[in-house]
C-alpha positions as a Markdown table, in Angstrom:
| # | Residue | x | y | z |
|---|---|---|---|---|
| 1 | Unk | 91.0 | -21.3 | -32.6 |
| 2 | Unk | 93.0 | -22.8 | -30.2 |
| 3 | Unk | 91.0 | -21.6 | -27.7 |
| 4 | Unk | 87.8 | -23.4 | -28.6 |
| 5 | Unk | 89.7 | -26.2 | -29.2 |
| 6 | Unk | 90.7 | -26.5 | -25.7 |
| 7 | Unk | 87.6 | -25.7 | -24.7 |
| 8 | Unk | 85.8 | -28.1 | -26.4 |
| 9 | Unk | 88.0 | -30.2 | -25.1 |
| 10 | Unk | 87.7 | -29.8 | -21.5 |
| 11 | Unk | 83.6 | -29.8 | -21.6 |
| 12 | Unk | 84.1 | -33.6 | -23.1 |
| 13 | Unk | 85.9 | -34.4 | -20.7 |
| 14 | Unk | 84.2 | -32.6 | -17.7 |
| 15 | Unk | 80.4 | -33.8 | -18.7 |
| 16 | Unk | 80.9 | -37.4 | -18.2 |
| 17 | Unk | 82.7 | -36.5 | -14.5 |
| 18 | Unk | 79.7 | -34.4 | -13.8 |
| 19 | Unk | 77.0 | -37.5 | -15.0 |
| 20 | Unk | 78.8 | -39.9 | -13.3 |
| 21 | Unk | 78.0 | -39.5 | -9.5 |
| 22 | Unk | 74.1 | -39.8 | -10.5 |
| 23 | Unk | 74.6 | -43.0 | -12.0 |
| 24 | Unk | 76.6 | -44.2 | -9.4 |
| 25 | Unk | 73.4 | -43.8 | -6.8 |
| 26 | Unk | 71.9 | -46.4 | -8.8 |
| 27 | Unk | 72.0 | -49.4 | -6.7 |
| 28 | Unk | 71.1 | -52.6 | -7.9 |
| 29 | Unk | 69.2 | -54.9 | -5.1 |
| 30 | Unk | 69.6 | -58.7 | -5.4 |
| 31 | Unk | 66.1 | -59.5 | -5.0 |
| 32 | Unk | 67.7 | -63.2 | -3.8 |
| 33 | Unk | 64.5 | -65.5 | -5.4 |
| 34 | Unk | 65.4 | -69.3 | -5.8 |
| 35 | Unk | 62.3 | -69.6 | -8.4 |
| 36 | Unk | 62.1 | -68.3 | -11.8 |
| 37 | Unk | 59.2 | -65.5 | -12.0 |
| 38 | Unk | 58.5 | -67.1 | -15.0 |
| 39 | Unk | 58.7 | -70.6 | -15.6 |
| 40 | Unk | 58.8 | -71.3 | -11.7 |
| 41 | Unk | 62.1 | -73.5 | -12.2 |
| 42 | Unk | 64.7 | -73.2 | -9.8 |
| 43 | Unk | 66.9 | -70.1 | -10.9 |
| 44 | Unk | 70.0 | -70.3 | -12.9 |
| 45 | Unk | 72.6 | -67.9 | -11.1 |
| 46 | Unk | 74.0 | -67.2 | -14.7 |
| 47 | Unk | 70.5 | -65.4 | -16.1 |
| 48 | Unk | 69.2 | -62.3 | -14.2 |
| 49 | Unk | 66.9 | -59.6 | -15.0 |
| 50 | Unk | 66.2 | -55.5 | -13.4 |
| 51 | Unk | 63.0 | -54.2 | -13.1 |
| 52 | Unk | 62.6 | -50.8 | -11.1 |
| 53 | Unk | 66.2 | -51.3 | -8.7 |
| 54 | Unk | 65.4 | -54.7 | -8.1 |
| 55 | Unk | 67.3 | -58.2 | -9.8 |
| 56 | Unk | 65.7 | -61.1 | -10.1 |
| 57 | Unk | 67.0 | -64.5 | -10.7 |
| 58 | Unk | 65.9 | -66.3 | -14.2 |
| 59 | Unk | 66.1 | -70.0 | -14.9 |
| 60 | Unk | 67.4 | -68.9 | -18.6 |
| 61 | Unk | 67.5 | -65.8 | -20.7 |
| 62 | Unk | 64.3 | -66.6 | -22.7 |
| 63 | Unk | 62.5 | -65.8 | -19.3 |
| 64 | Unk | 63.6 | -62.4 | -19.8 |
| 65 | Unk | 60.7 | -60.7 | -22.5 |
| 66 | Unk | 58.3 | -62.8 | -20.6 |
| 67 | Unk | 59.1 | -61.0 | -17.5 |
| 68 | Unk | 59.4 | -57.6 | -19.1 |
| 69 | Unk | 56.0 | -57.8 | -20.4 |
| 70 | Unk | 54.2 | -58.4 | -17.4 |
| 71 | Unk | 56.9 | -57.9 | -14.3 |
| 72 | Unk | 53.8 | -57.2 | -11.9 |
| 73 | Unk | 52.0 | -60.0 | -12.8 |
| 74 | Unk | 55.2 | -63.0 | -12.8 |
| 75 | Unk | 57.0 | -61.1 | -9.1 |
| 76 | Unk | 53.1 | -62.1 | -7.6 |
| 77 | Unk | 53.8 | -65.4 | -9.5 |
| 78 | Unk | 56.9 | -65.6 | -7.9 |
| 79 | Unk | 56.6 | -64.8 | -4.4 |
| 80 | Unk | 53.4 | -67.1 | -3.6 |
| 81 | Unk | 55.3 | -69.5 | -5.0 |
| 82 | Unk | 58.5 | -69.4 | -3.1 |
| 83 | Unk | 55.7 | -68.5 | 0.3 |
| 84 | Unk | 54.1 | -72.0 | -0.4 |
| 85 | Unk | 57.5 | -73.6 | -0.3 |
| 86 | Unk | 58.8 | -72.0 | 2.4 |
| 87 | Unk | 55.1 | -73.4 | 4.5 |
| 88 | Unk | 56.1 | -77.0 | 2.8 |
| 89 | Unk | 59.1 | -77.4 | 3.6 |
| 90 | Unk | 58.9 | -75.6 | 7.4 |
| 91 | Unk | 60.0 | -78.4 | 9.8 |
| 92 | Unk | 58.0 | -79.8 | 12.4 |
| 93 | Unk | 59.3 | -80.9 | 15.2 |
| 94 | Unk | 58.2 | -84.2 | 16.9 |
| 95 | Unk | 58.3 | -85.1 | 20.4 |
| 96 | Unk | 61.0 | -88.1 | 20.8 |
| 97 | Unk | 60.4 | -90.6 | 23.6 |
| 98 | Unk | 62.6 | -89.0 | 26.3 |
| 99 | Unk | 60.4 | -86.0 | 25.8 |
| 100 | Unk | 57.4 | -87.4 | 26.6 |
| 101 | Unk | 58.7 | -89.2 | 29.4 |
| 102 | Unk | 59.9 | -85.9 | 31.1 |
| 103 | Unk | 56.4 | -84.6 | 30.5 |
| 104 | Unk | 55.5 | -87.8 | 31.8 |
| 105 | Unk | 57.4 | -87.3 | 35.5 |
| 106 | Unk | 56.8 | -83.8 | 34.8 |
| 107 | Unk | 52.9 | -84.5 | 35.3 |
| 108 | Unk | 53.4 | -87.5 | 37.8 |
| 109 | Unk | 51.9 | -90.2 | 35.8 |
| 110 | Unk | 54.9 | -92.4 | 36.2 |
């Protein structure tokens, strides 16, 4: 009786040492979105949700079954927003008046 006992034992403690290097492989990648996939808000930081090894930022938790639903459909969502507002906000640079005055002697017309 003893026995089993220790044998029973040791397996509880040896399965969860066994299971535990293929969860550890799991790595969670911060997607890094600055607009809710949902509500197109600016994220949170607190609220976050996984979807196939990937974590994406939420504007609040009720964003969450939303996402779950559809997760293909609100990550499209997502990224052309945050595209568009990366094009927006791209910085254009202008041409200040010493510039075009060393284009100016550059070209002879001064």
């Amino acid at each position: 009786m003893k026995k089993l006992l220790a044998v029973v034992l040791l397996v509880m403690f040896l399965i969860p040492l066994a299971v535990l290097p293929v969860f550890a492989n799991e790595k969670v990648v911060n997607v890094g979105n600055k607009i809710c996939p949902v509500s197109g808000d600016p994220v949170s930081g607190t609220s976050f949700v996984e979807y196939q090894g990937k974590r994406y930022g939420l504007c609040c938790p009720m964003c969450k079954a939303p996402f779950l639903k559809d997760p293909v459909k609100y990550i499209a969502q997502m990224e052309a927003k945050e595209k568009a507002s990366a094009s927006a906000t791209a910085v254009v640079p202008v041409n200040s008046k010493s510039e075009k005055m060393e284009k100016g002697m550059e070209q002879g017309s001064l």
